[in-house]
TITI-962302 format. One line per field, with one value per residue (C-alpha): residue in three letters; residue number from 1; x, y, z; chain. Coordinates in Angstrom, 3 decimals. Layout:
residu [ALA/...]
num [NUM/...]
px [X/...]
py [Y/...]
pz [Z/...]
chaine [A/...]
//
This chain:
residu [UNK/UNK/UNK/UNK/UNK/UNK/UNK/UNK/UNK/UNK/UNK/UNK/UNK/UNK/UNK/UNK/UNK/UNK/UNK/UNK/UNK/UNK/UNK/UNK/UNK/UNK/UNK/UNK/UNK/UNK/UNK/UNK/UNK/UNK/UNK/UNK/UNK/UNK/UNK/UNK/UNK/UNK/UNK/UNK/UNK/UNK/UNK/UNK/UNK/UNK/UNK/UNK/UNK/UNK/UNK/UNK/UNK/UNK/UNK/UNK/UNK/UNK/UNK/UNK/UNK/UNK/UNK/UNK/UNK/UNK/UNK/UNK/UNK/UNK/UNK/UNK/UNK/UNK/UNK/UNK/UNK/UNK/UNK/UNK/UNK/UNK/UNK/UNK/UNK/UNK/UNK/UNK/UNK/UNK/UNK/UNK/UNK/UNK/UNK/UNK/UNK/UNK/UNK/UNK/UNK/UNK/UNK/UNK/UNK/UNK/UNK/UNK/UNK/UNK/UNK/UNK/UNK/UNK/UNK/UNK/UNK/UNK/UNK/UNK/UNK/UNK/UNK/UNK/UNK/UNK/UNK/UNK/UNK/UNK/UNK/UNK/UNK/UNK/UNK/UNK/UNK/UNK/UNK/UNK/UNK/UNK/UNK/UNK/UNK/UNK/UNK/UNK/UNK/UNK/UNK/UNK/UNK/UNK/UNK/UNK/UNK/UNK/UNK/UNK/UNK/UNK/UNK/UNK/UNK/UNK/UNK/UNK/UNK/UNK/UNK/UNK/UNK/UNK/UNK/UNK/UNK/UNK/UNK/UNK/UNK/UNK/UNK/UNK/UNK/UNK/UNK/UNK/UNK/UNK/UNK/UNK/UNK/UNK/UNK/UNK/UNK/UNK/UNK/UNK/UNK/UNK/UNK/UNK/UNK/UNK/UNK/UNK/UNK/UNK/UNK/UNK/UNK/UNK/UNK/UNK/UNK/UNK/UNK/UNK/UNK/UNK/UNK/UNK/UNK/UNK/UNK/UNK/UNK/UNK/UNK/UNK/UNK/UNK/UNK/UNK/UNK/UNK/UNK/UNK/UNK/UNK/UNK/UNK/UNK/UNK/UNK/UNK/UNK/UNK/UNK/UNK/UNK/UNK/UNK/UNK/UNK/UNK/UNK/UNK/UNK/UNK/UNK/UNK/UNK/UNK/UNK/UNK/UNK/UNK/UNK/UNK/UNK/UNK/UNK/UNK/UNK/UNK/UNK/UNK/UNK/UNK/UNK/UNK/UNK/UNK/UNK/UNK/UNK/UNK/UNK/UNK/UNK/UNK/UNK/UNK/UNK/UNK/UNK/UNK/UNK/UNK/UNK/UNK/UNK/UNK/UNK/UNK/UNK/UNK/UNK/UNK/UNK/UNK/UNK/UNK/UNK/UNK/UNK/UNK/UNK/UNK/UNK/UNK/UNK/UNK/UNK/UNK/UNK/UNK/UNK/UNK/UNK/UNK/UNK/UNK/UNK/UNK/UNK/UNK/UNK/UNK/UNK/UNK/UNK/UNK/UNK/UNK/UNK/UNK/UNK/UNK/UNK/UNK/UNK/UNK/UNK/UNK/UNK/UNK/UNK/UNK/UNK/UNK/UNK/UNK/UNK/UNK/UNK/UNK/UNK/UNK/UNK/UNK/UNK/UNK/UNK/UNK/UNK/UNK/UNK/UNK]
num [1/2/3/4/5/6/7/8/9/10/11/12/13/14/15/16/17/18/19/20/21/22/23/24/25/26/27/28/29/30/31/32/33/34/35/36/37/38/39/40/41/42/43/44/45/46/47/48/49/50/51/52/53/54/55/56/57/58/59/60/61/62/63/64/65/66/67/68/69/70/71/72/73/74/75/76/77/78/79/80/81/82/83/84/85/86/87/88/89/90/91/92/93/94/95/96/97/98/99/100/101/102/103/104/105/106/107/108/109/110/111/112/113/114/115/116/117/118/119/120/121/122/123/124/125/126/127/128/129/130/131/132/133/134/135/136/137/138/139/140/141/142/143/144/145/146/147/148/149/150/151/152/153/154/155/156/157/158/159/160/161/162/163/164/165/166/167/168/169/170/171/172/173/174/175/176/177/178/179/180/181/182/183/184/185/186/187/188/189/190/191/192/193/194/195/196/197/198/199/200/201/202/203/204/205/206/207/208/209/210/211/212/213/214/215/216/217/218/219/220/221/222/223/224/225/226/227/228/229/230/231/232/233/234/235/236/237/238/239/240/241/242/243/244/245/246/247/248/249/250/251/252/253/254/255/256/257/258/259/260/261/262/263/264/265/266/267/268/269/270/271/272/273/274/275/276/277/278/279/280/281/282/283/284/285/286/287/288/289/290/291/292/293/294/295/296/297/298/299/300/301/302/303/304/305/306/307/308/309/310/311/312/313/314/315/316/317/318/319/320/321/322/323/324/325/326/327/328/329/330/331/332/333/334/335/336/337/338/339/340/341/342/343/344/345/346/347/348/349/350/351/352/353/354/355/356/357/358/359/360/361/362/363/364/365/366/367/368/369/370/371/372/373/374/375/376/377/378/379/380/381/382/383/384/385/386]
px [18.556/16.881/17.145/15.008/16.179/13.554/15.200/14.497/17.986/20.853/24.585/23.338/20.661/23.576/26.660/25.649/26.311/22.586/23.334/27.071/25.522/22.729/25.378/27.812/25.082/23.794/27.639/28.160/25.246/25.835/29.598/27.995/26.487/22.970/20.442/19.706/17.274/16.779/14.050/14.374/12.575/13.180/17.120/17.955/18.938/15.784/17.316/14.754/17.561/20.783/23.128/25.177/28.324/25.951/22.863/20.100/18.566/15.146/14.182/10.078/7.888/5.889/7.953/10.688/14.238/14.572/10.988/8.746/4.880/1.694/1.837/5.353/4.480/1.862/3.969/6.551/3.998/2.852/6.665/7.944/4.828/6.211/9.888/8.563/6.841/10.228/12.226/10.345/11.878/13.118/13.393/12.548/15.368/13.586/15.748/13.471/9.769/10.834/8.930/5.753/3.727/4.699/3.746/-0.002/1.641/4.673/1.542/-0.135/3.302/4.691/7.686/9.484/10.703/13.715/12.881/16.809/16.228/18.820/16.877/13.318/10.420/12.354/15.599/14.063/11.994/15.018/17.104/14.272/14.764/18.161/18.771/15.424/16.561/14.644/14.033/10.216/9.985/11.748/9.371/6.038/7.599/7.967/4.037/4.072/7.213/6.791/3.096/4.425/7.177/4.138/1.177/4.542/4.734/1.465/0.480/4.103/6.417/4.146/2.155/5.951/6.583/4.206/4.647/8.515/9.840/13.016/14.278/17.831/19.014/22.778/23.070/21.743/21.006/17.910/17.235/14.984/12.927/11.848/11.114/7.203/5.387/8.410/9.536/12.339/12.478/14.798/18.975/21.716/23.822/26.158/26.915/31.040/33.181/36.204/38.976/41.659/45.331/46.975/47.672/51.378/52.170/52.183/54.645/53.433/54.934/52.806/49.117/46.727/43.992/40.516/37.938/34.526/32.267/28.740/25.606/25.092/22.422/22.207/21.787/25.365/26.563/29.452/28.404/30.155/33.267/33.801/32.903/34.925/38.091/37.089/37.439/41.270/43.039/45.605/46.264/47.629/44.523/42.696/39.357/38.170/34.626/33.698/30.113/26.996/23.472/21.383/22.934/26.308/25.127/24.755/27.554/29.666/28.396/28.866/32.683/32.904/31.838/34.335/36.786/37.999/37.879/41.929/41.865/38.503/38.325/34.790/35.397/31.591/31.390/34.285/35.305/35.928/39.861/40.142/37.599/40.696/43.438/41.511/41.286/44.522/46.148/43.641/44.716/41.325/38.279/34.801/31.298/30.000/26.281/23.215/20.925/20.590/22.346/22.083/25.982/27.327/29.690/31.680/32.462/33.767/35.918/37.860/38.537/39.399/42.196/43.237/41.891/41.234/37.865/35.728/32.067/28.915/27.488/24.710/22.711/24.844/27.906/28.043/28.078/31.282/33.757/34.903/35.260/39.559/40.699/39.749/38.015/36.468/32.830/31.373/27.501/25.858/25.774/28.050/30.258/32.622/33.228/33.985/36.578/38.046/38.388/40.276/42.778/43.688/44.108/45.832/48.257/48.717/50.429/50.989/47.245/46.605/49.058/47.463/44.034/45.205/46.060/43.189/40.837/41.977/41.767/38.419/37.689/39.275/37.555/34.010/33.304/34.271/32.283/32.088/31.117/27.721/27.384/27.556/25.575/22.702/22.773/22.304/19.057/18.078/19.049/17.108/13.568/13.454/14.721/17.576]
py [157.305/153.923/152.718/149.596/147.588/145.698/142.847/139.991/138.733/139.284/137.296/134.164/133.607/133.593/134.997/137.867/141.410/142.519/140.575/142.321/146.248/145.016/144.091/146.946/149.681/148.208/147.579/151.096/153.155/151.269/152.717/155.900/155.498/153.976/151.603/149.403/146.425/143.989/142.279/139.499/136.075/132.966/131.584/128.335/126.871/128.107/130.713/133.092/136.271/137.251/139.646/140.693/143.452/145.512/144.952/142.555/140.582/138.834/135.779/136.595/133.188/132.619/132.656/130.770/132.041/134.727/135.072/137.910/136.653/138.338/136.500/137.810/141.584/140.619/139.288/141.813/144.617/142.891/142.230/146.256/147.248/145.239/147.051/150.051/150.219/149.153/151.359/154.141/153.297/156.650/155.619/152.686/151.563/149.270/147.174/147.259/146.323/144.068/147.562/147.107/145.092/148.513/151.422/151.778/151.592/154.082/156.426/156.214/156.599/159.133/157.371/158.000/155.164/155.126/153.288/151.241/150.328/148.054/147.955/148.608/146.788/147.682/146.519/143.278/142.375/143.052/140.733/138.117/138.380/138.157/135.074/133.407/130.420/127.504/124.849/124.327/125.250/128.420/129.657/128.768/131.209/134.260/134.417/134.180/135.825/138.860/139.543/138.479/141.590/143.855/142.753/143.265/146.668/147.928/146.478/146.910/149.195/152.358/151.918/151.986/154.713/157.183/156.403/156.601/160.167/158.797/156.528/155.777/153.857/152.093/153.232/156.002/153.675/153.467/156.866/157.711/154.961/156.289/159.902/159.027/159.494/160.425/163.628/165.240/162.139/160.219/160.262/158.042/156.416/154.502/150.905/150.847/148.959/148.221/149.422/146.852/147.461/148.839/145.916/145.239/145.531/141.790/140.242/137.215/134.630/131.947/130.567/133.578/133.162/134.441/134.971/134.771/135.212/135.844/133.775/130.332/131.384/130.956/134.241/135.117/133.602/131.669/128.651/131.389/131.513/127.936/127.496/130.305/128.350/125.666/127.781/129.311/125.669/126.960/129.443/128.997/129.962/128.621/129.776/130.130/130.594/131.788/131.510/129.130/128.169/125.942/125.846/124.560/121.068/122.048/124.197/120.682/118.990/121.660/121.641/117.711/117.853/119.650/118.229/121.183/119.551/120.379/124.231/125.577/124.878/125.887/127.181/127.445/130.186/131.085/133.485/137.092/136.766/133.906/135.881/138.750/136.110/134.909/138.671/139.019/135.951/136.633/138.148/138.892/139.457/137.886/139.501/137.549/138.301/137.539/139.618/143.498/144.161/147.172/147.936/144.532/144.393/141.720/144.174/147.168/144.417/143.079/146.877/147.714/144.897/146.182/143.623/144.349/143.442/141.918/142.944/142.155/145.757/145.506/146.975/148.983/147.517/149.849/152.870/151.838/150.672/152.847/150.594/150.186/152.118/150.064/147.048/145.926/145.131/142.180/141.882/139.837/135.798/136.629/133.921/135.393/138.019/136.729/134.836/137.428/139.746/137.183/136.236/139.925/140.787/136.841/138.209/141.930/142.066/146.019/146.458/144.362/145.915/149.652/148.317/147.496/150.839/152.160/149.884/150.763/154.341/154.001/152.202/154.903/157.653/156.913/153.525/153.840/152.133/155.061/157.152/154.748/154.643/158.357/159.572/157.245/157.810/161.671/160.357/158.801/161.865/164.061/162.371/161.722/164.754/163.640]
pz [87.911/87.655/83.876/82.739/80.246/78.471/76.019/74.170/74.939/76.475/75.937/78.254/74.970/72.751/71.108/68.889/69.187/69.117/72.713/73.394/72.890/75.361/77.955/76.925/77.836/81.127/82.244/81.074/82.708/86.068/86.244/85.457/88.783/87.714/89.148/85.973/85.844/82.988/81.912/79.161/77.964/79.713/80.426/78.442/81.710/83.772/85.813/87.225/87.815/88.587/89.219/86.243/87.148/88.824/87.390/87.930/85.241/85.568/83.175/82.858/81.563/80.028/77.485/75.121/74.813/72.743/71.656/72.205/73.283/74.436/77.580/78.183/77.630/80.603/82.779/81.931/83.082/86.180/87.172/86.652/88.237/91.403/90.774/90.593/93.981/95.479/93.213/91.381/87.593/85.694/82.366/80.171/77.242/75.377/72.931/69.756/70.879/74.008/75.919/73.679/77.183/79.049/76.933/78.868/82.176/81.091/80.013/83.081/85.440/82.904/82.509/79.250/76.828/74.835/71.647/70.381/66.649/64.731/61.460/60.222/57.859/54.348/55.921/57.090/54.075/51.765/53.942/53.867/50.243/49.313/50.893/49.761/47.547/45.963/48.535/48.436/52.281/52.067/49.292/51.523/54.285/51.005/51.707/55.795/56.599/55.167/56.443/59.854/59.447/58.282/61.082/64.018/62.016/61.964/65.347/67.516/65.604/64.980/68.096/69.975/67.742/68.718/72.188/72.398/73.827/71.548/68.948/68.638/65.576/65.348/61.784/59.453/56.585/58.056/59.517/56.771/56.991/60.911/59.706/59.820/62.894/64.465/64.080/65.830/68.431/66.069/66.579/65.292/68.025/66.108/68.024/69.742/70.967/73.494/71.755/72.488/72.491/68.677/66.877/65.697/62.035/60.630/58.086/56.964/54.495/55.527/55.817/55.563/58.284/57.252/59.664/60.478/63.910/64.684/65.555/63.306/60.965/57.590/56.941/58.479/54.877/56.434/53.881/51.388/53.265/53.039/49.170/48.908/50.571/48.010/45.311/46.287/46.913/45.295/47.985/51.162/53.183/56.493/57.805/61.175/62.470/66.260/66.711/67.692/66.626/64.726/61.765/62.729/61.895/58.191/58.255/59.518/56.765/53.727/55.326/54.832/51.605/50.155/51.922/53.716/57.235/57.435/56.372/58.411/62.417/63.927/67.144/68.429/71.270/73.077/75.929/75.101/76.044/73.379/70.786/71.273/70.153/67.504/66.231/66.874/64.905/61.596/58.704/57.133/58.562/55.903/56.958/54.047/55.359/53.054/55.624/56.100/59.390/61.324/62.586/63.419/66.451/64.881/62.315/64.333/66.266/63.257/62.534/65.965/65.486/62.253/60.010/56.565/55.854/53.018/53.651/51.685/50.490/52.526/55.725/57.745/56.871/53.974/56.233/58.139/55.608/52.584/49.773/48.924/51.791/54.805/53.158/50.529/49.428/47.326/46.355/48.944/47.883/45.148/45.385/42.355/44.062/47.273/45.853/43.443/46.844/49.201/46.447/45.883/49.596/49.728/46.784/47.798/51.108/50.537/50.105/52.939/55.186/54.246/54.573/58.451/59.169/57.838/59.694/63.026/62.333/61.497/64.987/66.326/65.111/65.122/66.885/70.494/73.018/76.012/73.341/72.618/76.395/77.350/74.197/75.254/78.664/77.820/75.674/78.998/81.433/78.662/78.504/81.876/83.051/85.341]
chaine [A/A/A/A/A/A/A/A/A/A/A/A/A/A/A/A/A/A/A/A/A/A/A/A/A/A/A/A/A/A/A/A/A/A/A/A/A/A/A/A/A/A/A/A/A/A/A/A/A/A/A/A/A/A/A/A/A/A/A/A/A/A/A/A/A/A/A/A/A/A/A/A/A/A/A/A/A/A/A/A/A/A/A/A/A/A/A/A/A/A/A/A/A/A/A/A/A/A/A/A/A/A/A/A/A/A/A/A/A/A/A/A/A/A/A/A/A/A/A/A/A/A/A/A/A/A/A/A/A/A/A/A/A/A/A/A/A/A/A/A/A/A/A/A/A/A/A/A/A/A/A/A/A/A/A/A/A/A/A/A/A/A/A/A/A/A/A/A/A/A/A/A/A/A/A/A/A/A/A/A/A/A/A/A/A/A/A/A/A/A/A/A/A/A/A/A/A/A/A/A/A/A/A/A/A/A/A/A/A/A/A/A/A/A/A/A/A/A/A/A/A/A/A/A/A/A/A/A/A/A/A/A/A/A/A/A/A/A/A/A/A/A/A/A/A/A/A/A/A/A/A/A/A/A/A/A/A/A/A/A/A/A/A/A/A/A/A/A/A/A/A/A/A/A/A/A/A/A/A/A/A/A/A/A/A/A/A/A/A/A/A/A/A/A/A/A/A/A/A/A/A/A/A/A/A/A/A/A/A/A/A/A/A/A/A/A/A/A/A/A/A/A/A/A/A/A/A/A/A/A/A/A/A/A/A/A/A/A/A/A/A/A/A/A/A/A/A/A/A/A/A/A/A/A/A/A/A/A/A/A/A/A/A/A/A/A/A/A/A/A/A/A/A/A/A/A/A/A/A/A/A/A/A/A/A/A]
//
């Protein structure tokens, strides 16, 4: 089966795992024995394609990095339409609307579309604003972001709806909000990952290491991991971050500030071997996030190491810890509560130790990454009928 994979980015746009579960699927279907074929928005460096573990990517322009254009949903057609008289495509996975250029042609060729969905219009606007705050700029965009989330809804999202032979979502927080105008095309795929090896038990008398890791955007809340460090001085603690973007800059500064330069150490993007003993030396992993997330990677990788986990109650995040059995949840930008929940797991080696084991369990059971592979590949095999 040929699978195209239409995306707005994959992990040479950035570290994130909206990028990772991109790369996980395509590396995935290909040792299942599939042709796949990526399409994405321009490489930062200007690299037209290459060949990926099997796979080809292409790099379409017009286009910025990351960003999703009406000249790049033409270009995107004109460039599968070429692929597909060389090698007749089978099915279409299209990475939230990244496929919306395609849906006429897909019609016309009757080739089916697989719609991937990490969150929806309520999840977005209610993640728009719960980290709004009062810096005059930031309350101009209350009026502009939110009608831009509602014109890409009413002019992409139902549109790719209707024309979608299936819609897979990575959590079901927000199956509900996909029951209309889909029907029985919607299914929950929840997102996995690469199990690594069980972590050894860990008895530790000194520093604490908290973690953090995603993409550098304000909305990741890692500004509340560091005030939180201010707050616990009295605590042996240290806080790393693994991640890059924009806001690092700030981030730096907010760090400087409080005079924390000795007990944080930004470690900007870093290979997947040393992202693995960075997991493995924490002690606590912080998803402090001020956004609605769908079913963060970064999550289901501190649990597949065994870390205990302090999670804002938020998004998706909700759905995979159990509040004081594997983890434990604070309100999201709750700084009080951030703090109260690092000093208890800081204080309580017995809790933190049980939290471990039941963090990896929970990896375990549910979040495996062949799972996410072979379930979607059946979508695929199913609509197209392979």
């Amino acid at each position: 089966m040929h699978i195209l994979v239409m995306t707005r980015s994959t992990l040479s746009h950035g570290f994130g795992g909206f990028q990772r579960q991109c790369v996980d699927l395509c590396e995935g279907f290909v040792r299942m024995g599939h042709r796949v074929t990526v399409l994405t928005t321009v490489h930062p460096d200007g690299i037209k394609s290459e060949e990926e573990n099997g796979y080809t990517v292409h790099y379409i322009s017009p286009s910025k990095p990351r960003r999703l254009s009406r000249g790049w949903f033409k270009a995107t057609k004109k460039k599968v339409e070429e692929i597909h008289t060389q090698d007749p495509i089978d099915a279409i996975h299209s990475n939230e609307f990244a496929g919306f250029g395609l849906l006429g042609w897909a019609k016309r060729n009757q080739v089916p579309i697989s719609l991937l969905c990490h969150g929806s219009l309520r999840s977005e606007l209610l993640s728009f604003w719960a980290s709004a705050d009062m810096r005059p700029r930031y309350w101009h965009w209350l009026i502009l972001t939110p009608a831009y989330l509602i014109k890409r809804y009413l002019f992409w999202e139902l549109k790719m709806r209707r024309a979608a032979s299936s819609i897979l979502l990575v959590t079901p927080t927000i199956e509900h909000d996909f029951r209309l105008f889909c029907g029985d095309k919607v299914r929950v795929i929840e997102n996995g990952i690469a199990l690594p090896e069980r972590p050894e038990p860990k008895q530790k008398d000194g520093t604490l290491t908290l973690l953090c890791t995603g993409r550098m955007d304000r909305q990741k809340g890692f500004q509340m991991a560091v005030k939180a460090l201010a707050e616990l001085r009295e605590l042996d603690l240290r806080l790393e971050i693994v991640g890059s973007g924009a806001y690092l800059v700030e981030l730096e500064s907010l760090i400087e500030r409080l005079q924390l330069g000795e007990r944080v150490e930004l470690h900007g993007r870093v290979s997947d071997e040393k992202l693995a003993e960075i997991y493995s030396s924490a002690d606590v992993y912080l998803i402090p996030t001020l956004r609605y997330e769908g079913l963060p990677l970064a999550l289901l990788e501190a649990l597949g190491h065994g870390l205990p986990t302090i999670s804002s109650k938020i998004g998706g995040n909700a759905d995979v810890l159990t509040h004081g059995e594997d983890g434990l949840f604070v309100e999201a930008g709750d700084l009080g509560q951030l703090v109260d929940a690092i000093r208890l797991l800081a204080t309580e080696p017995e809790t933190r130790h049980r939290f471990a084991v039941a963090a990896r369990a929970t990896a375990e059971r549910r979040f495996d990454k062949e799972r996410m592979v072979a379930e979607t590949e059946e979508v695929l095999r199913n609509i197209s009928g392979h």
